[in-house]
N, C-alpha and C positions, 0 to 999 in steps of 0.2 A: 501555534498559540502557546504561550509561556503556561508554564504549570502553576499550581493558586495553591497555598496554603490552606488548611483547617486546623486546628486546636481540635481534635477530635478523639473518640474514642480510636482503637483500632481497628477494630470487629467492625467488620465488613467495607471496612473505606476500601481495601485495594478493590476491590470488583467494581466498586462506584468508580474509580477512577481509572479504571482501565474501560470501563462504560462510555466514562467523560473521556478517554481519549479516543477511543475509536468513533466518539461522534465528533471530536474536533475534524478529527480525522477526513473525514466524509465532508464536513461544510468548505474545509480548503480544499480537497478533492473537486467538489461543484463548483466552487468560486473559480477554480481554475480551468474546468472545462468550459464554464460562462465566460469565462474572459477568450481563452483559445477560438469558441466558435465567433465568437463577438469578430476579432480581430481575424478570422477567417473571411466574415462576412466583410470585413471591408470599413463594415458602419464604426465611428466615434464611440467612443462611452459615454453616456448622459452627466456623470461627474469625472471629475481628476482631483488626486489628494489634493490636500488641504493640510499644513503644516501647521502640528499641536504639539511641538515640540518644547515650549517653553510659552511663559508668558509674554515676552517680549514679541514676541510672532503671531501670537492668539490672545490679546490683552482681553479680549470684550467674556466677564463674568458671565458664571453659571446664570441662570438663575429658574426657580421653581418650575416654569411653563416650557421651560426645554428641557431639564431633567422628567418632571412626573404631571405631564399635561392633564393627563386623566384623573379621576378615582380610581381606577382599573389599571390591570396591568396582565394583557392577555399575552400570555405566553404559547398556547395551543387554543386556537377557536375551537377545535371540540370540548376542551376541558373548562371548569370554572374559574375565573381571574385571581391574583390577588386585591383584595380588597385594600384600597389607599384609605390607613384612618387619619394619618396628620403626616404634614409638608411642612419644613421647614428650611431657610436659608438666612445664614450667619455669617458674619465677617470675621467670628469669635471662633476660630477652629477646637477651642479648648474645650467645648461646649461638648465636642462627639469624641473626645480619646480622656484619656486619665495619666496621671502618674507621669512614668519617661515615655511613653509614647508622645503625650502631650508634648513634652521636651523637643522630642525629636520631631513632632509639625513645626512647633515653634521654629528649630535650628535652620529646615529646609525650607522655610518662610512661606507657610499655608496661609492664605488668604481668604479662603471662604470656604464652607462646605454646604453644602446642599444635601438635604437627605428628607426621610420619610421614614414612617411605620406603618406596616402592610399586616393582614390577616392572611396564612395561608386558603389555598384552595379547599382545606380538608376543614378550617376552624381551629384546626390542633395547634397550632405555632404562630408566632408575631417576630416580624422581622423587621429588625431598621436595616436598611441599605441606603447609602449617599454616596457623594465623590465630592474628593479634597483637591482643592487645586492649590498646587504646589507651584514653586516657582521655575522647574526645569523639569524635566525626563531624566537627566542623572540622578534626584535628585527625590521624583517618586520611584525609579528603581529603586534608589539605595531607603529607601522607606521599605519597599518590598521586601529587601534582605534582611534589615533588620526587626521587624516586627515579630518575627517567630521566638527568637528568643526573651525578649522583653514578656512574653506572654506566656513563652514555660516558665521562666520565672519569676511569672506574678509580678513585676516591677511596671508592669503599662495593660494598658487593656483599651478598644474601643466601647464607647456608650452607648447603650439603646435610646431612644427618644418615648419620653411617655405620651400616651394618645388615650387620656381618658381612661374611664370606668371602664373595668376590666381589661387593662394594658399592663397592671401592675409589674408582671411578670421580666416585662422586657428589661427593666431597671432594678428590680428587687432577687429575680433567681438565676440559676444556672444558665449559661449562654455558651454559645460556641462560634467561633467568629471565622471570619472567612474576608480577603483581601487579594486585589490584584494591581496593574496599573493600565495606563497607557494613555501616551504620551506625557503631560505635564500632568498629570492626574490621576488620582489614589484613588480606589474604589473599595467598598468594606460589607461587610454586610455582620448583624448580628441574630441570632435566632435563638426563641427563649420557647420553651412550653405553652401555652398558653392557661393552663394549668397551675404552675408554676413547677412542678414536679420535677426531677433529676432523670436527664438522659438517661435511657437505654440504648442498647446497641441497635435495635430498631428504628431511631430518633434521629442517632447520629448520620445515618443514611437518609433518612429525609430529610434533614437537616441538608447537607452535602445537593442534594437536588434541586433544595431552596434556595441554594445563594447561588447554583448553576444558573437559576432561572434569572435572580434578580444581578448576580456580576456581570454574568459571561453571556447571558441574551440580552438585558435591558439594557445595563448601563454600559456596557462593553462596544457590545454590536451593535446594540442601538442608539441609545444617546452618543456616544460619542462617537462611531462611526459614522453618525449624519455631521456632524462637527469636522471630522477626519475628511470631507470630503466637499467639492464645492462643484456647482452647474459648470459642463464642462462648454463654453458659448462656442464650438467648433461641432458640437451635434445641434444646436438649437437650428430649429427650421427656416424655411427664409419668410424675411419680414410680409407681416399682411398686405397684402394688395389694397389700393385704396389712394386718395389725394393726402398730401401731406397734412398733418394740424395745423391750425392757422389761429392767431390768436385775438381773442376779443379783446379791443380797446376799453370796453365798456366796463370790462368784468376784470380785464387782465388777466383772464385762464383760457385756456386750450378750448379753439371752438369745436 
C-alpha cells in the first residue's frame, strides 16, 4: 500500500507510521494467504477486479449512498463509531480545496466530490473526509505528488464542510489534512479540534489514526474496493431448479 501524507507536527508521527505500516503490512500478508488457500482449494473467487482506472472505463458517478450509506461509520465493532453529521455531493469540486490546489483539481479535470463531516469516537475532533473523482489515475497520482508542497507553502489547502452548531471548528481553526488515491480517485480527509483549540503533539497522533480509519479503512478498502471489484458469474452457483417463467398475456409480466 502507497504511503499517505500528513501536514503534521513531528512528534510522535514516526511510531504512528511505522504502527500504520506494520499493520498494512499484516492485511496484505492475510489477503494473500486468503487468496493462496482459496486457489489451493480449487474454488473461484466470489469477485474479479474491476477496472477504475480512469473515467472513461468507470463513467457511472460517486454518489452519497455508496460513499456514506450510513450515519455511522464503524471501524471496530467493539469501539464507538464515527458519528455522520452532514453528507454532501457536488459537481463543483471548488467547494472542498482552496487556492492552487483548487487550480490543480480544476487542471486534472475533477468532476465531482463527494464528502461528509464526522464526529470522532472520543467527541474530541470533526473530520470532513470525501473522494474526488478525477479524470485518470495519472492524474490523481500526480495530485498525490503535488499537494504536499502546495500546503507547506500555504499556497492551497483542502476544506472542511460545516455541519451545523458546534462544527464551527472544522472551517474556522487549525486543521491538518491527510490524502491518498486510488484508481481515478482522490481521497482527503481534514481534522480540526472540536474545541477549536491548537494541536498538540498528542492530537497530532490522533489525528494520523483518524484519517487512518476514515482514508485507508472506509474510503480506500471500503468504498472503493467494493467499486475495485465486480461478482465474479464463474463462482455463482447453479441456476435454481424449477419450470421455466412463462409469461402472462394478461399482465405482460413473468408468471
Amino acid at each position: 500500500m502507497k504511503s499517505w501524507y500528513a501536514l503534521v507536527a513531528a512528534v510522535g508521527v514516526l511510531a504512528v507510521l511505522v504502527t500504520c505500516g506494520a499493520f498494512s503490512y499484516q492485511l496484505v500478508q492475510d489477503e494473500l494467504a486468503g487468496r493462496n488457500a482459496q486457489a489451493d482449494s480449487g474454488e473461484p473467487s466470489a469477485t474479479v477486479p474491476r477496472d477504475i482506472s480512469s473515467r472513461e472505463v468507470d463513467p457511472e458517478p460517486l454518489t452519497v449512498e455508496e460513499v456514506f450509506p450510513t450515519d455511522e461509520i464503524v471501524i471496530n465493532p467493539e469501539e464507538p463509531p464515527y458519528q455522520v453529521l452532514k453528507t454532501e455531493a457536488s459537481k463543483d469540486c471548488s467547494v472542498a480545496a482552496a487556492d492552487q490546489l483548487q487550480a490543480l483539481l480544476t487542471d486534472l479535470d475533477c468532476s465531482q466530490v463527494v464528502r461528509a463531516t464526522f464526529r470522532s469516537p472520543t467527541k474530541d475532533y470533526l473530520i470532513t473526509g470525501g473522494v474526488l473523482n478525477l479524470a485518470t489515475q495519472a492524474g490523481a497520482e500526480q495530485a498525490y505528488q503535488d499537494i504536499k508542497p502546495l500546503i507547506e507553502q500555504g499556497t492551497g489547502r483542502f476544506l472542511g464542510l460545516l455541519a451545523g452548531d458546534g462544527t464551527e471548528s472544522i472551517v474556522l481553526s487549525e486543521t491538518v489534512l491527510f490524502w491518498d488515491y486510488r484508481g481515478h480517485f482522490l481521497l482527503y480527509a481534514v481534522v480540526a479540534r472540536t474545541d477549536g483549540n491548537e494541536f498538540a503533539p498528542a492530537d497530532n497522533r490522533y489525528a494520523d489514526l483518524v484519517s487512518w480509519d476514515i482514508i485507508e479503512v472506509h474510503l480506500r478498502g471500503g468504498v472503493l474496493e467494493a467499486r475495485a471489484t465486480a461478482p465474479n458469474p464463474e463462482a455463482a452457483g447453479p441456476p435454481a431448479s424449477g419450470p421455466p417463467a412463462t409469461r402472462d398475456p394478461a399482465t405482460g409480466g413473468d408468471g
